[in-house]
C-alpha positions as CSV (number, residue, x, y, z in Angstrom):
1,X,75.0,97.4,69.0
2,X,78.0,95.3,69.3
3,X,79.7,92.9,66.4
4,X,79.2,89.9,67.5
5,X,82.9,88.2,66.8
6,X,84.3,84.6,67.4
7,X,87.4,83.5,66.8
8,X,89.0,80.3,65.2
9,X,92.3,78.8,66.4
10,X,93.0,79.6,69.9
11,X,97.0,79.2,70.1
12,X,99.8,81.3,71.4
13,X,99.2,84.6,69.3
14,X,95.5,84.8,70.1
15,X,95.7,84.5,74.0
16,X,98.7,86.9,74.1
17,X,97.7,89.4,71.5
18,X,93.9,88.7,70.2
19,X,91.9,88.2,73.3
20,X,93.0,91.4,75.2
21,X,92.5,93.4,72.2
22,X,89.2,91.8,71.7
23,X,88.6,92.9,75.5
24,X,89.8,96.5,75.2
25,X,87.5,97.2,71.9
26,X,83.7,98.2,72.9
27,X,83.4,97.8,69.3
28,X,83.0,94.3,69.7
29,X,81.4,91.3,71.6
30,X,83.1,87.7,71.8
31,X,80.6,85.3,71.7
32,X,82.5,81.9,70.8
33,X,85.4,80.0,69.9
34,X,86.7,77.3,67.6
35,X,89.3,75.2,68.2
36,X,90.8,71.9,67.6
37,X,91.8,71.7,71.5
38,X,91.4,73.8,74.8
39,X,88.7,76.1,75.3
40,X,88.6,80.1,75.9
41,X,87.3,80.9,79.2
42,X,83.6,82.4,79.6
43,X,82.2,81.6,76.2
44,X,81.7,78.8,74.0
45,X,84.3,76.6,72.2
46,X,83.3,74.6,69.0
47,X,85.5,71.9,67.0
48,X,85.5,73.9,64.0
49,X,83.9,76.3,62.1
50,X,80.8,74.7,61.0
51,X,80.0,74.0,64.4
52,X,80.7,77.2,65.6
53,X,78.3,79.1,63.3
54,X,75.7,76.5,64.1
55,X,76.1,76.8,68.0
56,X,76.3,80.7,68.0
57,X,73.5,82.7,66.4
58,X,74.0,85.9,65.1
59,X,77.4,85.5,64.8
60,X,78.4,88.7,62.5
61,X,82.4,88.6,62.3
62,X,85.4,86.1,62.8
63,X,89.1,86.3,63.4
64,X,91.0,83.9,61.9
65,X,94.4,82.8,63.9
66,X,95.1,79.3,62.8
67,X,98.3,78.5,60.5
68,X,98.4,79.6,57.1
69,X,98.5,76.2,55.3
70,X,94.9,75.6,55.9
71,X,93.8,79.3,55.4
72,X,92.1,79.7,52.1
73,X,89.8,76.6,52.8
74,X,88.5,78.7,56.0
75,X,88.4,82.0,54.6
76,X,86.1,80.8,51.9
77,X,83.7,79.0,53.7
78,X,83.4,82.1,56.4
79,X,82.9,84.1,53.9
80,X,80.2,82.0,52.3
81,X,78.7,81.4,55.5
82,X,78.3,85.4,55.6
83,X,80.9,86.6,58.2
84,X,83.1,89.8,57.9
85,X,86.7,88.2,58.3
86,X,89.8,89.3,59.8
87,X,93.5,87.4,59.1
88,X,95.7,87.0,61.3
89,X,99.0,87.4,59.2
90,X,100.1,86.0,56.5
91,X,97.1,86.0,54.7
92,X,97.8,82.9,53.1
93,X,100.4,80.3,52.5
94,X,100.4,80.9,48.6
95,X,99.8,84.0,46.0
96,X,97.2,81.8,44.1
97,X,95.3,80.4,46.6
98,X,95.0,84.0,48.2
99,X,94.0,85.9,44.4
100,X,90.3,85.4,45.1
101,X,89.4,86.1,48.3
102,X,89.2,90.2,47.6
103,X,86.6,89.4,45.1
104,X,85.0,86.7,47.2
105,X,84.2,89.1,50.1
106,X,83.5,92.1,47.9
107,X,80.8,89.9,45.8
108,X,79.1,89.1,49.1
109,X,79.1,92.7,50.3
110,X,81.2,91.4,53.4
111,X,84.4,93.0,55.1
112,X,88.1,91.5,54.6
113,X,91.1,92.4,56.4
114,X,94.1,90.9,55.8
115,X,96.5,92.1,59.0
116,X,99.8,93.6,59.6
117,X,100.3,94.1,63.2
118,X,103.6,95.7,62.7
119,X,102.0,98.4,60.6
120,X,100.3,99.5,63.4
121,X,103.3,100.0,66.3
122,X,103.1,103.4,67.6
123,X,106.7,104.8,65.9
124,X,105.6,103.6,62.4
125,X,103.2,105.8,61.0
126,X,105.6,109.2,62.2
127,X,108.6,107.4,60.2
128,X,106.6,107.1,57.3
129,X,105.1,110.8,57.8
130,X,109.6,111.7,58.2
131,X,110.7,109.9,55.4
132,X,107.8,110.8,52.5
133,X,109.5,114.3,51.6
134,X,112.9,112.9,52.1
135,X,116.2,111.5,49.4
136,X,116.7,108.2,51.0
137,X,120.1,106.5,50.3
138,X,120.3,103.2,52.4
139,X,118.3,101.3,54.2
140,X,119.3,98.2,56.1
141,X,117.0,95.8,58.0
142,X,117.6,93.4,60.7
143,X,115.4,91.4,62.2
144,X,116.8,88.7,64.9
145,X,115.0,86.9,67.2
146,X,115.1,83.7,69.1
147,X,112.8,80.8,67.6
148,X,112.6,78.5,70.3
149,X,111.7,81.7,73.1
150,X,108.7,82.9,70.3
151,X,107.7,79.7,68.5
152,X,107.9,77.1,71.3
153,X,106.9,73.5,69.6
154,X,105.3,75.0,66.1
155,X,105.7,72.3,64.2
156,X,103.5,73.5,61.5
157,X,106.4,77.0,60.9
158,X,108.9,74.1,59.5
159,X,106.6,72.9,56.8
160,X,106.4,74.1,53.9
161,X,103.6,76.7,53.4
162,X,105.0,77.8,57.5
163,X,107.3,80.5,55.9
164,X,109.7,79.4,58.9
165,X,111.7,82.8,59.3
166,X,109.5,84.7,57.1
167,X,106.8,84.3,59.6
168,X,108.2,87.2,61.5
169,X,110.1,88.4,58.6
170,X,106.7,89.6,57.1
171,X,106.8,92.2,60.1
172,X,109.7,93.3,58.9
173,X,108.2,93.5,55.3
174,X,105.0,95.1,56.2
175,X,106.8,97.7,58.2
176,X,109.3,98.3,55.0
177,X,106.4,98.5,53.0
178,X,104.7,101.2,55.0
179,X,107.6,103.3,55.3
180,X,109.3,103.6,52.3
181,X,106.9,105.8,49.4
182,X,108.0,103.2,46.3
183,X,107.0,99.6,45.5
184,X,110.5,97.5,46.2
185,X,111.7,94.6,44.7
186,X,114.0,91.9,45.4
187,X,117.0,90.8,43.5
188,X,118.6,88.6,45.3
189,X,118.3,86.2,48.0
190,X,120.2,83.3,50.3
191,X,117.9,81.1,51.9
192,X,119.3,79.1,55.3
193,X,117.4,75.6,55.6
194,X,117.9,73.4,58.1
195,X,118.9,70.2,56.6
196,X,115.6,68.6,58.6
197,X,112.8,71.4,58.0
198,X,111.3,72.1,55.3
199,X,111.4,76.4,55.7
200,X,114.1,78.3,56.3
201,X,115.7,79.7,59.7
202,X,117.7,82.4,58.3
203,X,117.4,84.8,55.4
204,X,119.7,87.3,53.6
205,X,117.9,89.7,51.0
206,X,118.9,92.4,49.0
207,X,116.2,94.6,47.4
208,X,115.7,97.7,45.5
209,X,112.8,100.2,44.4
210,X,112.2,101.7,41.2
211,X,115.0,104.6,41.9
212,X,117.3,101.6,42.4
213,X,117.9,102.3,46.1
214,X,120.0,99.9,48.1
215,X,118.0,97.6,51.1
216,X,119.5,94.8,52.4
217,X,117.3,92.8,55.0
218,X,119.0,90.1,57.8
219,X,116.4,87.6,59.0
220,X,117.8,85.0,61.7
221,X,115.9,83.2,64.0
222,X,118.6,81.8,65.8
223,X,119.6,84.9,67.7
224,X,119.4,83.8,71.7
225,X,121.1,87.4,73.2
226,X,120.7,90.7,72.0
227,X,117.5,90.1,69.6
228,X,116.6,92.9,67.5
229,X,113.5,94.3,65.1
230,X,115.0,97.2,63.3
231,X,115.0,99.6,60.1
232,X,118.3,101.8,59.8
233,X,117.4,104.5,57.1
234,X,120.0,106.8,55.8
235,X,118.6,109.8,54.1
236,X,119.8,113.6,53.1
237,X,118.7,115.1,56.1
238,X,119.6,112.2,58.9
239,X,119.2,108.7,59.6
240,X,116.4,107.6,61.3
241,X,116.0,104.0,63.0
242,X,112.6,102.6,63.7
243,X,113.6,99.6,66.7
244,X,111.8,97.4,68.6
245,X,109.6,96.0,65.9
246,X,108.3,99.7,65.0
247,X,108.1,100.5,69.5
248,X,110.9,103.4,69.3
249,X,112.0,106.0,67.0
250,X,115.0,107.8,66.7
251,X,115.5,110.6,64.7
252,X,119.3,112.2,64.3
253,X,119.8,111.4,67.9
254,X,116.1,112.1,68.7
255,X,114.5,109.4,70.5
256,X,110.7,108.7,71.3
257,X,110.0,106.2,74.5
258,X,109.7,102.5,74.2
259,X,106.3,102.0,74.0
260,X,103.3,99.5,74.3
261,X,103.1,96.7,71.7
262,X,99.7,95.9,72.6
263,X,98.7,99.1,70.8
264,X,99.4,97.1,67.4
265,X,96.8,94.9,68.0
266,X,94.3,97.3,69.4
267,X,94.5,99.2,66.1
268,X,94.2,96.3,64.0
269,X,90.7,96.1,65.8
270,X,90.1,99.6,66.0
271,X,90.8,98.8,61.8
272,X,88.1,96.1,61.1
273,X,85.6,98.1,63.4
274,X,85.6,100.5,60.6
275,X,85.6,97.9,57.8
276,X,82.7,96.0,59.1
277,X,79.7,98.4,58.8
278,X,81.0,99.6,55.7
279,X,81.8,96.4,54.6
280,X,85.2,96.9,52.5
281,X,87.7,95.2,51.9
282,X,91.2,96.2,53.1
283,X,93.6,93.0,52.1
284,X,97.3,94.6,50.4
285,X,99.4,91.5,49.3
286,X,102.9,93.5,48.8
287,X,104.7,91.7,52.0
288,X,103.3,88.1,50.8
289,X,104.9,89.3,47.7
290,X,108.4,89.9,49.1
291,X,108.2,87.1,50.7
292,X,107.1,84.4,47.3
293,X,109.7,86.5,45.2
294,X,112.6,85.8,47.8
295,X,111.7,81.6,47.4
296,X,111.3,82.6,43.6
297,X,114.7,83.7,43.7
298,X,116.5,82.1,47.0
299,X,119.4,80.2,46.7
300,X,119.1,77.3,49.3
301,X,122.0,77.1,51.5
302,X,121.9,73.6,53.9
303,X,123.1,74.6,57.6
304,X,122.8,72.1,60.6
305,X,119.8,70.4,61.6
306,X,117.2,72.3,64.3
307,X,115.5,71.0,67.6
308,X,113.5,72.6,69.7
């Protein structure tokens, strides 16, 4: 027997990433949509949630792809209505409105997985595997990438709740998060708003771990040539970079092959096939963290107004 899956909010990141996942896993069956506009080819589209679990019977699971502003709203009521969830990242546009979910979905003995495709790029898991028995010095993140070629007409990234750069910057913190062994903090952080949006386009952070270890991060989403997704560790025995958003490793001049990013999402599915028949809950908040303590702590700098 297959899960019978639908899936809410049919944009950009579910037809390039979500539906061919969806495809590849046997695990699951995709039996209906819901979407404010457009339909998904071959099965059937609903308005909204409500209508979807009316029109589709048996529906067991959903994956949840819309922006994060309206997010806890429809969490809750799939939950309520009895359906194993999966989140697209982030989980939520707040800490507090995200606090109860874990419990929610545990007290209805229902699965809960809040994603982090990053995690799941095939050179992350051997950094983390080379770095756990290792004296780490620096580390230096830098994650530039054009808005307009990845977020064509998103109006909903540039108000607040969006994250704006932090959107992909929580790739970066979810893949600093899985690499390094301690809990990190920030310290310090410069904010770059547009002076007509309402989130910021760029983002300089410095953190630090428990053993006071130096990170600094670079977020800018106004990089047109030569966009990059890396970590630069420096450690006693080498410096490794993880590149291409966790695709490539390179290890003291040892590199691994560019390889597929579809494999992210295919293991986040692999992921909640396992969650739903147990029916846990696998929902970490540490990159949402990050990412509330650096507009905790941001100082807002105003730079020139952006059009897409």
């Amino acid at each position: 027997m297959t899960i019978k899956l639908g899936i809410l909010g049919v944009g950009k990141i579910a037809h390039d990433q979500h539906l061919p996942a969806i495809a590849a896993n046997p695990a699951f069956t995709l039996v209906g949509a819901a979407n404010r506009s457009g339909a998904v080819d071959g099965i059937p589209t609903f308005p909204d949630l409500d209508a979807l679990v009316a029109g589709v019977p048996g529906l067991e699971a959903i994956a949840i792809c819309t922006p994060p502003q309206d997010r806890h709203t429809i969490v809750r009521a799939a939950l309520n209505h009895g359906l194993h969830v999966m989140l697209e990242k982030p989980p939520g546009a707040s800490l507090s409105e995200i606090a109860d979910l874990p419990g929610l979905a545990a007290s209805k003995n229902l699965a809960l997985f809040a994603t982090y495709h990053s995690r799941y790029a095939p050179a992350v898991a051997p950094a983390k595997a080379w770095l756990a028995d290792k004296h780490i010095t620096n580390v230096r993140v830098r994650w530039k990438e054009n808005v307009r070629q990845w977020h064509p007409g998103q109006a909903w990234i540039w108000e607040p709740g969006g994250l704006g750069v932090f959107d992909p910057g929580i790739n970066a913190m979810s893949s600093l998060t899985e690499i390094l062994p301690e809990a990190l903090l920030i310290t310090k952080a410069d904010l770059s708003f547009p002076a007509n949006r309402g989130t910021p386009i760029a983002a300089m952070l410095e953190l630090t771990d428990i053993a006071g270890l130096a990170i600094t991060v670079e977020l800018d989403w106004r990089q047109v040539e030569n966009q990059m997704w890396e970590i630069a560790v420096d450690t006693d025995a080498g410096s490794l970079l993880l590149s291409g958003g966790g695709a490539m490793l390179d290890i003291a001049g040892t590199k691994t092959d560019d390889q597929d990013q579809h494999a992210e999402y295919e293991g986040l599915y692999k992921r909640f096939a396992e969650l739903v028949p147990r029916r846990e809950v696998d929902f970490d908040i540490a990159p949402i963290k990050l990412i509330a303590d650096a507009f905790m702590l941001g100082k807002r700098i105003e730079v020139e107004a952006f059009t897409d």
